[in-house]
C-alpha positions as CSV (number, residue, x, y, z in Angstrom):
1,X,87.0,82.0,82.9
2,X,88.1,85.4,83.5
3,X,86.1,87.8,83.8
4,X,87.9,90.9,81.0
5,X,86.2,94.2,82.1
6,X,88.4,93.7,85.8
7,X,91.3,94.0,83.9
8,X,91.5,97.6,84.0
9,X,90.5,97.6,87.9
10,X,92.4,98.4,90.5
11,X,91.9,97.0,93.9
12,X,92.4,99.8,97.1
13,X,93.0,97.6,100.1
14,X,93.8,98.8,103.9
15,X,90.7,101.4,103.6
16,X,89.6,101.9,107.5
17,X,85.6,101.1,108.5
18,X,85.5,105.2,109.4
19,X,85.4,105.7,105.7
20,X,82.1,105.6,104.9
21,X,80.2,104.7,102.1
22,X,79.3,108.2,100.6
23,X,83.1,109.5,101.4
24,X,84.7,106.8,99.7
25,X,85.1,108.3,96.2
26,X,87.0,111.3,97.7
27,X,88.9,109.2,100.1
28,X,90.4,107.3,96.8
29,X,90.5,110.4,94.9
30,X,92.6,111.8,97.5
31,X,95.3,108.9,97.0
32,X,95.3,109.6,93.6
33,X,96.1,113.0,93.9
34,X,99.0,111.9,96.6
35,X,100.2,109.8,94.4
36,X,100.2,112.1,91.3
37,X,99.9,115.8,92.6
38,X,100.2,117.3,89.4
39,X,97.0,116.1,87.5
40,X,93.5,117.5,88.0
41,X,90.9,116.2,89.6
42,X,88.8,115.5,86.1
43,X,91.9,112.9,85.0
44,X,90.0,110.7,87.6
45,X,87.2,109.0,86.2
46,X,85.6,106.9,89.2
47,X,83.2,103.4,87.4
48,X,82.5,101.8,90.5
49,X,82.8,102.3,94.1
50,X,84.9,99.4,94.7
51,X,87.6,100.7,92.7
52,X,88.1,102.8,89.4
53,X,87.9,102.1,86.4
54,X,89.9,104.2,83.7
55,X,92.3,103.4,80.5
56,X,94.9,100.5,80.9
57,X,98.3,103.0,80.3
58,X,96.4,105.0,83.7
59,X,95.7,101.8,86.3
60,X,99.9,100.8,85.0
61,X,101.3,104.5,85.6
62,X,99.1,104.6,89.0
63,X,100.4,101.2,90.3
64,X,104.0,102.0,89.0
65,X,103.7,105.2,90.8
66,X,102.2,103.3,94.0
67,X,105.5,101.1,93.6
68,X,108.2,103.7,93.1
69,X,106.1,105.5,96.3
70,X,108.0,104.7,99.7
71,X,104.7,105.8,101.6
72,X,101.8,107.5,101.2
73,X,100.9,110.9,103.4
74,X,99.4,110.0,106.7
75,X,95.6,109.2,106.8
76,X,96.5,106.8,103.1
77,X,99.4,105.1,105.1
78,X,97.9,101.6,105.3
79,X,96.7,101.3,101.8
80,X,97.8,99.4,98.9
81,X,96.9,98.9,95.6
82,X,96.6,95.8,93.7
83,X,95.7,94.6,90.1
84,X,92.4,92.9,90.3
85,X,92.9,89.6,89.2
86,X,90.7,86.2,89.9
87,X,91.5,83.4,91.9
88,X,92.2,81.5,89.1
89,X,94.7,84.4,87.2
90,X,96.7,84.6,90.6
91,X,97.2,80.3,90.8
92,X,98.1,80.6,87.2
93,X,100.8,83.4,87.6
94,X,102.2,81.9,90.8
95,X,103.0,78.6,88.6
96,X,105.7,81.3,86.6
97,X,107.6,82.1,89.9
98,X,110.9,80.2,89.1
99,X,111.0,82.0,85.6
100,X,110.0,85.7,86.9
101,X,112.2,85.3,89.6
102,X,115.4,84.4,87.6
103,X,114.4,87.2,85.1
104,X,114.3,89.4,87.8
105,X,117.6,88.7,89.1
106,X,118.9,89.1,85.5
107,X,117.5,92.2,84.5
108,X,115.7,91.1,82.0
109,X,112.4,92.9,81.3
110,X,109.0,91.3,81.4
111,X,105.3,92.1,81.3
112,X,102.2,90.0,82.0
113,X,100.0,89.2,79.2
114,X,96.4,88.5,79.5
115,X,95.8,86.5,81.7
116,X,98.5,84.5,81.9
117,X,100.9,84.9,78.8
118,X,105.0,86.3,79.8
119,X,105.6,88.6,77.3
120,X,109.6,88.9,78.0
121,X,112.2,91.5,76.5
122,X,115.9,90.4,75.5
123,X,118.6,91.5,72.9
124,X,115.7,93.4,71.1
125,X,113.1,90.8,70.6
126,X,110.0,90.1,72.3
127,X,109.4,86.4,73.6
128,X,105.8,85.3,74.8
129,X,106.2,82.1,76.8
130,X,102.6,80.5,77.3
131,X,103.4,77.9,80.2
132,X,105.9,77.4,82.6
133,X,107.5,74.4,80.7
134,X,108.0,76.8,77.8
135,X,110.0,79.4,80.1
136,X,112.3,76.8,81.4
137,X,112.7,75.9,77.9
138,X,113.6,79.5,77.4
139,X,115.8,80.1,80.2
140,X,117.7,76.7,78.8
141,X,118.4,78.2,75.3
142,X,119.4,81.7,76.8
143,X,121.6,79.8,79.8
144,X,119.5,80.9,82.5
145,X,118.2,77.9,83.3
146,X,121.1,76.9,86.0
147,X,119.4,79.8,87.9
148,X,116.8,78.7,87.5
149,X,117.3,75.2,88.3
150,X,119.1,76.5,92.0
151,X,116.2,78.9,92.5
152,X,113.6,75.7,92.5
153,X,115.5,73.4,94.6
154,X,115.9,75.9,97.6
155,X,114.3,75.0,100.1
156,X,111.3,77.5,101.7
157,X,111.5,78.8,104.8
158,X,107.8,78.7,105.5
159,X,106.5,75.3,107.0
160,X,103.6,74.2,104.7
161,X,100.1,75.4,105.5
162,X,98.3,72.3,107.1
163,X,93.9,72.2,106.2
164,X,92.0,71.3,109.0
165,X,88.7,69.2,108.1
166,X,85.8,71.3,109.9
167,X,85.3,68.3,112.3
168,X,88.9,67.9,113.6
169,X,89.3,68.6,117.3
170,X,91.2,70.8,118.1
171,X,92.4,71.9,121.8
172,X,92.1,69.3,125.2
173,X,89.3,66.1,124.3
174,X,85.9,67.1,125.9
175,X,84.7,65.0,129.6
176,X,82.2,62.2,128.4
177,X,79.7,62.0,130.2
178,X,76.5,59.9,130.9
179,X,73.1,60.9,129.9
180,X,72.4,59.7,133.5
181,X,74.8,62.2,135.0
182,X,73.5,64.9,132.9
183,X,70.5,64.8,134.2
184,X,70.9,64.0,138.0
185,X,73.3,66.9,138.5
186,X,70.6,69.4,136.5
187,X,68.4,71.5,138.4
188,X,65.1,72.2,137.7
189,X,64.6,76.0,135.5
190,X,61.2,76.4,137.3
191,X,60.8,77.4,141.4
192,X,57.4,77.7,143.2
């Protein structure tokens, strides 16, 4: 289950360790104003350290703006900001891929619903596709779907990630060793 009040967070990532606790509020408050140097310092309104939490139209514009933004100034070079989603939301959204991509590649507008509704844009009317089976049904009807289709079959560049079991070896196999030897070659920890 999602939880709804982190919808309208936005996740700063790539702050340094030298920010400390007690500067952290300005730091961000500084990327906001390098992002948007127009708007007062009061348009901020900070919730939470861990982020800020302000109207949904604001946390859009600032990540649109973050977007459009090659780079920010200097000491804000390494941060980036994210929507803050669960776990869960970001599995969900990554099952659309295909669809985004191919609507992507044919201008065709979308938005993300919450959590996981498309809410698309074409010819004047607004779709909202629930589940990936439902875009591809889409994408059929609109002829899209050979794009589609070509975009799923390629294949990835990136080998699959492999999960070790915690008790899988891993390097050269350890000496055995008697209990025997063990103890001969010990020396006592004690000298008189």
């Amino acid at each position: 289950m999602e939880y709804r009040l982190r919808r309208q967070n936005v996740l700063f990532r790539g702050i340094l360790d030298d920010v400390s606790h007690d500067a952290l509020p300005a730091y961000i408050l500084s990327i906001c104003k390098a992002l948007f140097p127009g708007l007062p310092d009061s348009a901020w309104v900070f919730d939470r350290i861990i982020g800020f939490h302000t109207q949904l139209a604001s946390q859009d514009t600032l990540l649109a703006a973050a977007r459009k933004s090659p780079t920010l100034p200097d000491p804000h070079q390494c941060i980036a900001l994210f929507v803050d989603l669960s776990a869960a939301t970001m599995a969900k959204r990554k099952e659309f891929i295909t669809i985004t991509t191919t609507l992507r590649t044919d201008n065709v507008p979308y938005r993300w619903g919450y959590p996981t509704k498309l809410l698309l844009w074409r010819q004047g009317k607004t779709h909202v596709v629930n589940d990936p089976a439902d875009g591809m049904k889409l994408l059929t009807e609109w002829a899209m779907w050979n794009i589609a289709k070509a975009q799923q079959e390629e294949p990835t560049t990136s080998a699959p990630r492999l999960i070790q079991a915690e008790w899988q070896m891993v390097g050269t196999p350890a000496k055995k060793t008697s209990v025997g030897a063990i103890l001969s070659s010990t020396k006592p920890r004690w000298s008189h």
